[in-house]
Structure formats: C-alpha cells, structure tokens
C-alpha positions in Angstrom: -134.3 -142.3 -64.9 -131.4 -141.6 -67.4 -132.4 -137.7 -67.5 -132.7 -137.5 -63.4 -129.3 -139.0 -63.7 -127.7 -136.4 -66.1 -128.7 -133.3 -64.4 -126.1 -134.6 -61.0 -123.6 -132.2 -60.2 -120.0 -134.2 -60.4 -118.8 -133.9 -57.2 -118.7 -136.7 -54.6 -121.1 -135.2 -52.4 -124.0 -134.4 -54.7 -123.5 -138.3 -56.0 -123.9 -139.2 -52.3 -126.7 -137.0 -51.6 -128.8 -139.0 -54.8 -128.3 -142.2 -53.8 -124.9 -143.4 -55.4 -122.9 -145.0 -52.5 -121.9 -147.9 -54.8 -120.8 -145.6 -57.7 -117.9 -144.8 -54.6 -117.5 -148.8 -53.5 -117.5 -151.0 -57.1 -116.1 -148.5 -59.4 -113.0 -147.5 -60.1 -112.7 -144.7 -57.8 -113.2 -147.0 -54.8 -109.4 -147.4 -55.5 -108.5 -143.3 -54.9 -109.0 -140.9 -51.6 -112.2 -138.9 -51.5 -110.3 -135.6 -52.7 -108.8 -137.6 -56.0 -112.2 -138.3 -56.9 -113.6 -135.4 -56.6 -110.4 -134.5 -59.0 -110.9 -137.0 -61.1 -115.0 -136.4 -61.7 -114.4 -132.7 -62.3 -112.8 -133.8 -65.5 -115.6 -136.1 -67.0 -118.9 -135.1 -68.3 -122.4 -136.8 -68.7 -123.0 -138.6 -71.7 -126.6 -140.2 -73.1 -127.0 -142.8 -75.3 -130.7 -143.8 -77.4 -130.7 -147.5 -77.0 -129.6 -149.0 -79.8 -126.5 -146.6 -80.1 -123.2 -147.1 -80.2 -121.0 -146.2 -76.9 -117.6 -147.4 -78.6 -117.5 -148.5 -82.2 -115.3 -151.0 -83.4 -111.6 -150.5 -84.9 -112.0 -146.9 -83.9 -109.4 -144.6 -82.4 -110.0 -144.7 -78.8 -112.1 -141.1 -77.7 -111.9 -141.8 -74.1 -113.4 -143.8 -71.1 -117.0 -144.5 -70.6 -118.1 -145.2 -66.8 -121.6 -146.3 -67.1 -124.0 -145.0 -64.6 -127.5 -146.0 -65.3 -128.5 -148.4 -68.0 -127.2 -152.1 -70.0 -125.2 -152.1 -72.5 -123.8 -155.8 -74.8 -120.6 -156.0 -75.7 -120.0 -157.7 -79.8 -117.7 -158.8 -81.6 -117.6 -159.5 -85.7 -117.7 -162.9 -86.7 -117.2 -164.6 -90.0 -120.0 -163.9 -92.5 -120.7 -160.4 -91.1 -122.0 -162.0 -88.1 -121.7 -160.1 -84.4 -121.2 -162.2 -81.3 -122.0 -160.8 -78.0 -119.4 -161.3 -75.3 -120.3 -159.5 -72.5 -123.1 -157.5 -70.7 -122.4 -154.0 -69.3 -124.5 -152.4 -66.5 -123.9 -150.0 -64.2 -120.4 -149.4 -62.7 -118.9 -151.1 -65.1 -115.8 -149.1 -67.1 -115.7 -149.1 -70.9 -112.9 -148.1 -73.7 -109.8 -149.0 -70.6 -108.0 -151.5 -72.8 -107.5 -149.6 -75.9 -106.7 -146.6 -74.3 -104.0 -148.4 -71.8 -102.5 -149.9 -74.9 -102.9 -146.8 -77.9 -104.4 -149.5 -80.2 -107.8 -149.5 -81.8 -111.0 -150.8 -80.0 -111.8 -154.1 -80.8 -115.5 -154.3 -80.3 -118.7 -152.4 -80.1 -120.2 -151.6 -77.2 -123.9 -151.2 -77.7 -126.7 -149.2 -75.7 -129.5 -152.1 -74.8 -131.6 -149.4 -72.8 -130.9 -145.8 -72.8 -127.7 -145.2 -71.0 -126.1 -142.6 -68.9 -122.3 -142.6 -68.9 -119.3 -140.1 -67.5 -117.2 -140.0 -70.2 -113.1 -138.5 -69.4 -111.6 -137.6 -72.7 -108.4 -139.4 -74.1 -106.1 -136.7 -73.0 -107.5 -136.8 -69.0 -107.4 -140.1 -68.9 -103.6 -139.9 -70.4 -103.0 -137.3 -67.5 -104.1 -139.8 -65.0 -101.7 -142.8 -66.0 -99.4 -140.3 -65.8 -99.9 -138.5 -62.4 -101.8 -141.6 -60.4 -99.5 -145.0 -60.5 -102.1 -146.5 -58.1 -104.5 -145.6 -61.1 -102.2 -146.8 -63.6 -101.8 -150.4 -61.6 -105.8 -150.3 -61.2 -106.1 -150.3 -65.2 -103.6 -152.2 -66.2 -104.9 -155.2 -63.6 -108.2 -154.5 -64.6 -107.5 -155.3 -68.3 -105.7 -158.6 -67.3 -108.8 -159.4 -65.0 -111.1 -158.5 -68.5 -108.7 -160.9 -70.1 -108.8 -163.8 -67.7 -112.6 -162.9 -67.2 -114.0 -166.3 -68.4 -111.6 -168.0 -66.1 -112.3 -165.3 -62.6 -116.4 -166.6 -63.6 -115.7 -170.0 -63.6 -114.2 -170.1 -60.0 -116.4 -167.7 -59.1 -119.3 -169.8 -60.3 -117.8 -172.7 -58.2 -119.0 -171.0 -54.9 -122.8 -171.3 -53.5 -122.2 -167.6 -52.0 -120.8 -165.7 -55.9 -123.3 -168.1 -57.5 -126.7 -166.9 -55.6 -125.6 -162.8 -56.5 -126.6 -163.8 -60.2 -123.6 -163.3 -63.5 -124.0 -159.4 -63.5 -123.0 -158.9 -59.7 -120.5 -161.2 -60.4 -118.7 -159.3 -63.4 -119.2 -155.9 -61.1 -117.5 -158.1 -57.8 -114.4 -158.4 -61.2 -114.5 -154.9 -62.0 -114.0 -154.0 -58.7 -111.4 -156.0 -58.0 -107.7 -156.0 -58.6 -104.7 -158.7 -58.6 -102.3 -158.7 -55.7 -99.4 -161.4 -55.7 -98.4 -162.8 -52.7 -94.9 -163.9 -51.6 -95.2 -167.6 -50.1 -95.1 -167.4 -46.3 -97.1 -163.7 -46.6 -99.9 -163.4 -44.1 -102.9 -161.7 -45.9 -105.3 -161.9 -43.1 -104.7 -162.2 -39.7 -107.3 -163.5 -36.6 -109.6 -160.5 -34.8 -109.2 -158.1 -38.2 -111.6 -156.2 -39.0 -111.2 -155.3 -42.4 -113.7 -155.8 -44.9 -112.3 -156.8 -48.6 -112.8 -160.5 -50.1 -110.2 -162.3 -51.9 -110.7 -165.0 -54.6 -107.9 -167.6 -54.9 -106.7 -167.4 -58.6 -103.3 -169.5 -58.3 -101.7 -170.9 -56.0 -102.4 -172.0 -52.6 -103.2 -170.7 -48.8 -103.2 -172.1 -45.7 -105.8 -171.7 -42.6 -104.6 -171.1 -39.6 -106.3 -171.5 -36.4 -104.7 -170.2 -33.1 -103.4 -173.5 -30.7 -104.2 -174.3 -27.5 -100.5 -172.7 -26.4 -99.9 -169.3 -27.1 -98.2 -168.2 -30.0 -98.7 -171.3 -31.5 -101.2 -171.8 -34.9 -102.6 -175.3 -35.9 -103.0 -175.5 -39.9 -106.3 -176.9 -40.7 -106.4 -176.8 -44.3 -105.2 -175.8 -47.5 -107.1 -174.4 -50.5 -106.5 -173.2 -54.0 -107.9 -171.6 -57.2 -111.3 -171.0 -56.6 -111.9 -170.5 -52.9 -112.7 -167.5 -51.1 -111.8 -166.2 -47.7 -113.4 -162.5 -46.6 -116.7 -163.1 -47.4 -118.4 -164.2 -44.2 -116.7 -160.9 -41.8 -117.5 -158.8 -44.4 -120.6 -159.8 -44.5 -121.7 -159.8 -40.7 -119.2 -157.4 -40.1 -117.5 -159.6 -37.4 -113.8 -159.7 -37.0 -111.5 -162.4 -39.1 -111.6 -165.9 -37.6 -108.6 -167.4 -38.8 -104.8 -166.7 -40.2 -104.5 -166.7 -44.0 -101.2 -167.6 -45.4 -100.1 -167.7 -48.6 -98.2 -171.2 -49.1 
C-alpha cells in the first residue's frame, strides 16, 4: 500500500484522482484554497519509514514536518529508569514535528513507525516560508499546538457525546487535528436558523444559548443553555439539512 502511495504525483488533482478526498477535508490543507495547496505540496516530498523507525527522534533539532499519509505511528516519551511511555497514536492525516518547529526548540518525543509509513515531509526552511507568507497558516499551527496541548481535555468532552464516542479514539484525535479554536464575543451569533453550512463546533468554555424562532416574527424563544462539552453542527452536517436553530454565544 505504502509503495502505491509513494509513486502519487503531488498535485491536488492526482491525490483526487487516487482516492484521497479526506487528505483535502481533515488535514491541514482543508484550511487553504485549492491553488495554495497545490503551492504548498509542490514543496514537500514522499517519505518511507520500515516499521520500527524513527519519524522524529527525541531532543533533536527540528528537520521539518511530517504529514502522515498511509500507516500508524505511537507517539513516546522517556520516563524515569530509561523507561518510554506512549502518549499518543498517529494515523493517517495526522501532522507531526508542528510544535517544535512553531517554537525553534528541540522535539520532545519520538515518534515511532508501528507499520510501514508513508509521509510528505516540507523541510524546515518551507515550512519557515509558510509562517511567514500564510497568517491563516500561521493561526492554523499555532491553534493546533494549543489543541495538542489541551488534547486530554478536547477527548474527555468529546468522549461525553454518544455521537464522538461511536467514531472510536482515532477519528476522534483526526475530528482535533482538523479543528481549530475560534473565540467568540458574548452576544456573537455562530449559527443562524436555515444555514447550510456544514462545520461542527465543540463547546470548550463558556456557554451558548439555543434559540428557536417565536410564534411572532422577529422574535426568538431561548430554550436552553449549554457548556463545555456539547456540540451543535453535527446533525445538518450529517444529513446535510439546513441549521434548525440560532446559536449564541452567552
């Protein structure tokens, strides 16, 4: 699979024409315009890892970003006593090396090949270029590292609803990774009644309000409140049926 998966042209439309919708809807460049992708995968490369390799070592310099394709990969950690803990599983669309490269430290964990694994790999210096030139990108990273930091948190709400929990942990972690945090001034309408649109959005503070149009018109009758952990968005996107009520940021 790996070596079917290596021979793709990088372009958008040979991805397309193989089968890789998602790799354009949960990864990172669901967040850019069609011709900034095609930008942005003319300056990667495939990369294979043997299982059992090493995609990022620890305390290394960071090389560049990893955007796995095909394969798993575990995430570890040293622990006292030489010990490694595993923190994470990888698989793919997931995005690996972000963090150190955001910050210009040292990686602090290895990322390990649990199957043979296809990644694109951008070199330090693209992705530098990127910050640089796309701030939508820039925003992307930096709220996907906070995300990656709050990620035990984002599972445990997520974990709290019947719909997240019956996807299983790994679609889970790839609904985070494809994510990003907006903040929402109170009194902020985020969705309105007969949209269309199709994202999802997971309470992480704070509250909303449902609104429900009122017998007269212009008129909407609150019928409840929720906080961290709900989700609104699922159900329309789902069917594919326009938004049933007003959501409000209280």
């Amino acid at each position: 699979m790996t070596s079917e998966v290596d021979s793709i042209p990088l372009n958008r439309a040979a991805l397309l024409e193989a089968g890789f919708e998602w790799f354009f809807d949960s990864s990172f460049l669901c967040h850019l315009d069609t011709e900034r992708q095609d930008q942005i995968l003319s300056k990667m490369s495939w990369q294979r890892h043997r299982r059992g390799a090493a995609i990022v070592e620890d305390h290394s310099p960071p090389e560049g970003l990893h955007l796995i394709v095909a394969g798993k990969a575990l995430v570890y950690v040293a622990v006292k006593g030489g010990d490694r803990r595993v923190i994470a599983s990888l698989g793919p669309g997931h995005i690996v090396g972000e963090r150190s490269l955001l910050l210009g430290v040292k990686t602090s964990a290895t990322v390990e090949a649990l199957s043979p694994v296809s990644t694109l790999f951008m070199p330090a210096a693209a992705f530098a270029e990127l910050l640089d030139d796309e701030p939508e990108f820039r925003a992307y990273v930096t709220d996907l590292v906070a995300l990656r930091d709050r990620s035990d948190v984002l599972m445990d709400l997520l974990l709290r609803h019947p719909f997240m929990r019956s996807l299983g942990r790994d679609d889970m972690e790839r609904f985070i990774q494809a994510g990003r945090i907006e903040r929402v001034a109170p009194g902020t309408r985020i969705v309105s009644v007969g949209d269309r649109t199709r994202d999802v959005y997971l309470v992480v503070s704070g509250k909303v309000a449902v609104l429900l149009p009122g017998a007269e018109a212009g008129v909407r009758e609150h019928v409840a409140s929720k906080g961290p952990g709900a989700m609104f968005g699922h159900a329309a996107a789902v069917l594919r049926t326009p938004r049933t009520a007003d959501i409000q940021a209280e």
